[in-house]
C-alpha positions as CSV (number, residue, x, y, z in Angstrom):
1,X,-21.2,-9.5,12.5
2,X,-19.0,-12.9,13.3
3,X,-16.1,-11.0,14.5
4,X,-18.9,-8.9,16.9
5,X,-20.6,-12.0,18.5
6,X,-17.0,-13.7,18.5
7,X,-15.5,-10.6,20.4
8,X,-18.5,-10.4,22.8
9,X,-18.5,-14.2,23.4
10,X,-14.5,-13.8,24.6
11,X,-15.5,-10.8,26.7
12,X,-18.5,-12.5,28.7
13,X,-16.3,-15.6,29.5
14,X,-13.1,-13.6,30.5
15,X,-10.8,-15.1,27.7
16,X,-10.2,-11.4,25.7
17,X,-6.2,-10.8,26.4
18,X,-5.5,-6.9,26.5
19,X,-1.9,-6.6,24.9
20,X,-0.2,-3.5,25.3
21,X,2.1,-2.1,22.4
22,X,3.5,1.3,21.8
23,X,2.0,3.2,18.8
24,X,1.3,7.1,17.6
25,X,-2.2,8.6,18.6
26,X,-2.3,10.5,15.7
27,X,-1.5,7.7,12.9
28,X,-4.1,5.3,14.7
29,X,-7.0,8.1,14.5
30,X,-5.3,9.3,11.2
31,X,-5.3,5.1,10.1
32,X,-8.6,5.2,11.2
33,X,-9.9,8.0,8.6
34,X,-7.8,6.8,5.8
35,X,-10.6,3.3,6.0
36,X,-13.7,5.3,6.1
37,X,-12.6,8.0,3.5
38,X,-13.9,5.7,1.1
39,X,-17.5,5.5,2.6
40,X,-17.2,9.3,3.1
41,X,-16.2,10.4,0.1
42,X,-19.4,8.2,-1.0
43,X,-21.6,9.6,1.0
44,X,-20.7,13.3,0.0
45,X,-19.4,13.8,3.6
46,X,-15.8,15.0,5.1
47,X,-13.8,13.3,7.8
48,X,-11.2,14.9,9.6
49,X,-8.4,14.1,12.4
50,X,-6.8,15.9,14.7
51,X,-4.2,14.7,17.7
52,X,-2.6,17.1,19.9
53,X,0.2,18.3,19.8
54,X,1.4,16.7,23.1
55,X,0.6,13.6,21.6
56,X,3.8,13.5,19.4
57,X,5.4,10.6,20.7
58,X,4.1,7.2,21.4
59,X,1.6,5.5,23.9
60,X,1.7,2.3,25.1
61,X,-2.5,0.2,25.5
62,X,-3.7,-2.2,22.9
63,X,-3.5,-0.8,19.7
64,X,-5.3,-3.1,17.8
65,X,-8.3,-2.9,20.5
66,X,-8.2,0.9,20.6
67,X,-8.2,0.8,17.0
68,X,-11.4,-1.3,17.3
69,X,-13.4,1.0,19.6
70,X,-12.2,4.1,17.4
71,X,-13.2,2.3,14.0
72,X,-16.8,0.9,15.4
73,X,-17.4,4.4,16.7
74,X,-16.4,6.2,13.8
75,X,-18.2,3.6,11.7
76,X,-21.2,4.4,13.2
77,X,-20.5,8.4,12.7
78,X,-20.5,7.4,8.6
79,X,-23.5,5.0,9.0
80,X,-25.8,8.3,10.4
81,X,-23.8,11.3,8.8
82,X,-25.9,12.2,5.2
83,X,-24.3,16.0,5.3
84,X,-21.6,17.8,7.1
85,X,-18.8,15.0,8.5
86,X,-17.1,12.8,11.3
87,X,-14.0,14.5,13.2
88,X,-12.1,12.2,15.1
89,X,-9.8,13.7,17.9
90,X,-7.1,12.6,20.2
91,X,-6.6,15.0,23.2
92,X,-4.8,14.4,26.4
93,X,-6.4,16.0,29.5
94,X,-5.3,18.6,31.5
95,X,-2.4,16.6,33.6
96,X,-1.8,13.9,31.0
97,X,-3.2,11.6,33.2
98,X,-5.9,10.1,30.3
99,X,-6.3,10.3,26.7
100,X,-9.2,11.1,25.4
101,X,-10.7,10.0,21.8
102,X,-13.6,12.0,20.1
103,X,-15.9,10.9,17.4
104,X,-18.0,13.4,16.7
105,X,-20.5,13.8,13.6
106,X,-23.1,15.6,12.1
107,X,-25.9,13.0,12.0
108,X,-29.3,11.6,13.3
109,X,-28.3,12.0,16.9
110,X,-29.5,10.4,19.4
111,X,-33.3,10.6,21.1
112,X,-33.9,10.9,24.5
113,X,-36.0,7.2,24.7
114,X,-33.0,5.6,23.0
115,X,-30.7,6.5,26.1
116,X,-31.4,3.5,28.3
117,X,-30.4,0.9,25.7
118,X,-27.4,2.5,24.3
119,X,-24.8,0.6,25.5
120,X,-27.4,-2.7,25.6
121,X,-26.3,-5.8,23.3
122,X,-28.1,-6.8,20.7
123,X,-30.6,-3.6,20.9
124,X,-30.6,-1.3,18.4
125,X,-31.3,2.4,19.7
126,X,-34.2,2.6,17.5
127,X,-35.5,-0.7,15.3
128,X,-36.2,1.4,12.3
129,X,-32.3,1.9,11.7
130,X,-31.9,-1.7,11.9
131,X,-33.8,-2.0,9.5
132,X,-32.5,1.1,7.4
133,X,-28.8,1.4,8.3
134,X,-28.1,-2.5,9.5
135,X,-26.1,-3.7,12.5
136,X,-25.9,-6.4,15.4
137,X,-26.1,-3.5,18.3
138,X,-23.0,-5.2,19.5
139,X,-20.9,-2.6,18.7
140,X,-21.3,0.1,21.5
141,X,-21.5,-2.2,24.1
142,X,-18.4,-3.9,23.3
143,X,-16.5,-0.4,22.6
144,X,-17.9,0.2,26.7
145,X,-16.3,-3.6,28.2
146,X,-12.9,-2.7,26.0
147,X,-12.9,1.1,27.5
148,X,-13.2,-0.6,30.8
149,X,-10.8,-3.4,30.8
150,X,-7.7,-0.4,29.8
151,X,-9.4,1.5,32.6
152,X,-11.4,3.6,31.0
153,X,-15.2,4.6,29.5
154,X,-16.9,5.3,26.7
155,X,-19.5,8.4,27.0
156,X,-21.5,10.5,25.0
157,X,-22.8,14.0,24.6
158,X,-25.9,14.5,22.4
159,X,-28.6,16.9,22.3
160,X,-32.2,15.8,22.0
161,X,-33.9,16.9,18.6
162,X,-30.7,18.5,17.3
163,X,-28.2,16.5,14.8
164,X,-25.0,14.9,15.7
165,X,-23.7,13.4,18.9
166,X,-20.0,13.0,20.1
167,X,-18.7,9.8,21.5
168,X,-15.3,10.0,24.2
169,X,-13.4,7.1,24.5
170,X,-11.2,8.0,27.9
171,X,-8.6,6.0,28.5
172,X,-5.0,5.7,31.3
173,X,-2.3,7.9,29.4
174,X,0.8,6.3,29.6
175,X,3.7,7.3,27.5
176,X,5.9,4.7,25.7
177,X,9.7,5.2,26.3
């Protein structure tokens, strides 16, 4: 909760410094799973990776920060999964132009009046899962201003009344000599 209200604090005053570092798509989202496997394997649910294959080599954005967005949203995938799982994905798009980064689960979902304070801080979608499942409602909105500042966004797909919902994390491409 610190490290949230610390982040956000450095983002609303314009001090957060974006480094950028080569490192592999597929062991970040593969790093990513190995921290949650834990909670999953808890929880009775599966967690699965998956980078493609034109992903071998390296990329160059701020690891750390990427690693951030990917572990808050995948996080959040454990938090509302009971059955079924979290896949996490790393796909480039059809030019190689962006990356993309999935989280998708079989959860709660998301309703149709918790839309318009999604990406809110401190709002929690719904206040009986702050109650249940915990949380600042930091976390999405931050996981938005870091998409942006690489140059990017952070959307979702959802279906009202059904279970699950898939985060994207889109972000510039560029390849690391």
């Amino acid at each position: 909760i610190i490290n949230d209200i610390l982040d956000f604090s450095k983002i609303e005053s314009g001090n957060m410094a974006m480094e950028e570092t080569a490192f592999s798509p597929r062991t970040l989202i593969e790093s990513v799973a190995e921290l949650l496997g834990h909670r999953c394997f808890e929880k009775g649910i599966d967690i699965a990776t998956y980078a493609h294959p034109r992903l071998a080599g390296q990329i160059l954005a701020d690891e750390g920060r990427v690693r951030q967005v990917l572990l808050n949203l995948a996080g959040n995938a454990v938090k509302f999964t009971d059955t079924g799982g979290v896949r996490i994905t790393a796909t480039p798009d059809a030019d190689s132009t962006f990356i993309r980064f999935e989280v998708a689960d079989t959860g709660i979902g998301i309703s149709d009046d918790a839309l318009p304070k999604i990406f809110q801080e401190f709002t929690q979608a719904d206040s009986t899962f702050a109650r249940r499942y915990g949380g600042t409602g930091l976390g999405l909105a931050i996981c938005r201003r870091f998409a942006r500042g690489f140059g990017g966004d952070v959307t979702f797909e959802y279906s009202d009344g059904t279970k699950g919902t898939c985060f994207r994390v889109t972000l510039p491409l560029i390849q690391a000599t």
